[in-house]
N, C-alpha and C positions, 0 to 999 in steps of 0.2 A: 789342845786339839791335835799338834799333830808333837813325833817326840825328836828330838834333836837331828836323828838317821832316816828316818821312814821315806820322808818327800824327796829325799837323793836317792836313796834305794831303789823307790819306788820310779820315779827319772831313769835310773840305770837300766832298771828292766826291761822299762816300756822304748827305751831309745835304743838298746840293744837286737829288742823281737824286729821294733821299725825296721833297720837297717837290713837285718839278716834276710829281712822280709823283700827288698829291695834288688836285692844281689843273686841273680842269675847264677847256677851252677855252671852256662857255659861264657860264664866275666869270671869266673874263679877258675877256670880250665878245667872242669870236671865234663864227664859226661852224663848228661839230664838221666838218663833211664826209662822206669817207667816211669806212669801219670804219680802224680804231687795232688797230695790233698789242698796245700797250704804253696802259693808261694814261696821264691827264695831257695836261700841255702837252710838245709836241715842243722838242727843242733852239732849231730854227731859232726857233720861233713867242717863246720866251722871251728871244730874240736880237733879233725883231725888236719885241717891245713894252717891252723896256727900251732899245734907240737903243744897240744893240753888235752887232758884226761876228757874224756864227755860229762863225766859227773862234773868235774870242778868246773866248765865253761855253764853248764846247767845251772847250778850255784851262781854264778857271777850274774849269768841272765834271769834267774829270778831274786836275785837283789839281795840276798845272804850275807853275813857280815865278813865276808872270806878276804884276806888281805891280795892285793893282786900288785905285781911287781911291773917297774915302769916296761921292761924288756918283753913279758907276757901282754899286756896292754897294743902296745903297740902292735904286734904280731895279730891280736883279735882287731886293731885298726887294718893292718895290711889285709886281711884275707876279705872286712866288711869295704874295701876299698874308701875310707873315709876318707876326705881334704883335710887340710888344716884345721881348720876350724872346727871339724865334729872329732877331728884324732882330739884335740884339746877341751874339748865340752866331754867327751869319755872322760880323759886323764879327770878331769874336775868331779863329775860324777863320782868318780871311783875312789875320789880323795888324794887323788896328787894335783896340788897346786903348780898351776903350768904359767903363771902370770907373775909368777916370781917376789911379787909384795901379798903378805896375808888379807886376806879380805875382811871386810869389817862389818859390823851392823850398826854400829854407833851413828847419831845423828853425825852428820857432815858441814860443817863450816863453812860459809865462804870466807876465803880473805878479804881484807881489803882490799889487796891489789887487782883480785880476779875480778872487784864490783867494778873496782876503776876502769878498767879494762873492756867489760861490756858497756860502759859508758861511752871511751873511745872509740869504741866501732860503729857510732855512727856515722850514718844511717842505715848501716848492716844489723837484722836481725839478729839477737845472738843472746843466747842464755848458756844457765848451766843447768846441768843434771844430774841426781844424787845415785846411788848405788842399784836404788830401785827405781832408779827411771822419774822420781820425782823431779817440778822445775822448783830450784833451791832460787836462783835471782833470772831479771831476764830487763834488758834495757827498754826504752821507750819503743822504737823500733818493732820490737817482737809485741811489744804489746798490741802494736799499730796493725798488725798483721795478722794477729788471732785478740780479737779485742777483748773475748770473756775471760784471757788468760788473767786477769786484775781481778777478776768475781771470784772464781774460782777457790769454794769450800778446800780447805787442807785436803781433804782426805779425796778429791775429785782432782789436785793440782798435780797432776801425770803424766806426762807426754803418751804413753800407751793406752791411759783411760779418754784422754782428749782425741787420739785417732780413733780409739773403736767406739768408743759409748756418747760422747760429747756432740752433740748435733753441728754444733758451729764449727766444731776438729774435720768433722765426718765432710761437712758441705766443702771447708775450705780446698780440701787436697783435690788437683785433677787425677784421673786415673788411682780411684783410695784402691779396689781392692790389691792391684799391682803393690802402692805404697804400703798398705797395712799389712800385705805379709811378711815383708822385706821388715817394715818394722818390729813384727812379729817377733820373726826369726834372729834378728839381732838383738833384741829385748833377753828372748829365752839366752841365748848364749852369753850375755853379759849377765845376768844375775845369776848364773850357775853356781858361782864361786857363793853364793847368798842363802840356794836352795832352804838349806835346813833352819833357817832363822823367821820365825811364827810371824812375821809381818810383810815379807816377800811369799807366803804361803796363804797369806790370808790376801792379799793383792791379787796373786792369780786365780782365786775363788771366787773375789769379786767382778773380776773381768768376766770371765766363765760364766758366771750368772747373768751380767746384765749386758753380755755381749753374744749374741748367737755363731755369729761369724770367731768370734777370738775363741770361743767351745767349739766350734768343730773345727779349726786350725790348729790347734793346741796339740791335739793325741798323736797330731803327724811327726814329733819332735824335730823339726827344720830348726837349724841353724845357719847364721851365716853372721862373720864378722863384719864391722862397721868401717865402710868406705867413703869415702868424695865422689857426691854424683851429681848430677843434674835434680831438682823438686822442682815440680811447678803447682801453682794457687791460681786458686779464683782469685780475682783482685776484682776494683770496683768498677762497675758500669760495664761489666763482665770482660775486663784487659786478665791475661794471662802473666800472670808475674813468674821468673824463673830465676832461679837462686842455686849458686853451685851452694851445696852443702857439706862442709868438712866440721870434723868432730876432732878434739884437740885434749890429754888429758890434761889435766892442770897438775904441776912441778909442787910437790909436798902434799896432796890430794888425790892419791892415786884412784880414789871413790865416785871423784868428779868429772863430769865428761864437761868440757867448752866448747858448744855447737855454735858456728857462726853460717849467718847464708850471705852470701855477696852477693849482690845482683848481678847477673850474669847476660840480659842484655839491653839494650836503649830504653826496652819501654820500663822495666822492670829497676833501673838506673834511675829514672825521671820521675816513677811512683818514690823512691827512698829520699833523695832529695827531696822532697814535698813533705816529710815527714816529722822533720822536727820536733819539737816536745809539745809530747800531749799529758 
């Protein structure tokens, strides 16, 4: 269905028109002119303030096989004012690896020690997560806290399909759509490195489909990398549980992410405790 280049290409394009589409001619220190059909900076103008031809920047924004150098990249990062995080979902885009370990499609392994390990952290919620966002293991705890996570068909067991399509994902989070973009966006920016591989293409098809909100968030290409924050749940007899949440990679599984939630205050303390093994 799709061939090994098309679904990055096609990510390049469409994340490139975004951006440029975003960026004011008087953020770039231009002078606007006259009236703009089209938001943003024009082709030419982002051709001529990163020092490249208009054809060849035209080329790169419609997703053409054109080879582009870290030094040019960067320069079309400077002029579209990207952060971090989207200067690095470009670079992956565009075929330079910015994460330093090659990325994989191969199914992913837990070790032993990493099962051992979500065992220990009870009564902290805490799983792990594979390349594409799948939950690969997840201790008693997490289960205690999204309880379908144990039911859960292969092909449904997703932390991304569980926020947008999974009713009991959907009810659990307070404030979902604030979380579901967030999650969104650091979803799209961690499988970058995956794009072109037929079963992270068919995941985002299926979201697309049976999500209305994850299809019209999608085409916006927001990015943002994965941080330690505050999550708060519904909890029972409607108590408000809050959990810092940090994300940890695992040491020889560069593929795997290690999310634990600590409860982070008294009442939320005193729900984990009560927890024990179910």
């Amino acid at each position: 269905m799709w061939s090994t280049t098309t679904v990055r290409r096609r990510d390049l394009a469409e994340f490139l028109k975004a951006r440029r589409a975003a960026v004011s001619p008087e953020d770039a220190g231009l002078t606007p002119g006259g009236r703009r059909r089209t938001p943003g900076l024009r082709r030419e103008e982002v051709a001529l303030l990163a020092g490249v031809s208009v054809s060849w920047y035209t080329w790169l924004e419609q997703g053409r096989p054109i080879n582009a150098s870290a030094d040019v990249l960067d320069a079309v990062a400077r002029v579209l004012r990207l952060d971090p995080v989207e200067r690095d979902h470009l670079f992956e885009l565009a075929g330079h690896t910015t994460h330093g370990v090659p990325a994989t499609t191969a199914d992913v392994t837990v070790p032993e020690d990493l099962d051992a390990l979500l065992d220990a952290l009870e009564p902290a919620p805490a799983y792990v997560l594979g390349p594409r966002w799948e939950y690969l293991a997840w201790n008693r705890a997490q289960a205690r806290l999204f309880p379908a996570l144990d039911d859960l068909p292969d092909e449904e067991r997703n932390l991304v399909w569980a926020v947008f399509v999974h009713p009991d994902g959907r009810a659990l989070i307070i404030d979902w759509e604030d979380e579901a973009r967030r999650v969104l966006s650091q979803f799209r920016a961690d499988i970058t490195p995956h794009r072109d591989d037929p079963a992270t293409a068919t995941l985002v098809e299926r979201l697309r489909a049976a999500s209305p909100e994850f299809d019209a968030w999608w085409p916006s290409h927001d990015v943002a990398g994965l941080t330690s924050r505050r999550r708060r749940f519904h909890g029972p007899d409607g108590v408000v549980l809050t959990f810092a949440y940090q994300v940890l990679i695992a040491a020889g599984t560069p593929d795997a992410r290690l999310v634990v939630q600590l409860p982070a205050d008294d009442v939320t303390r005193t729900w984990a405790a009560g927890s024990g093994a179910t």
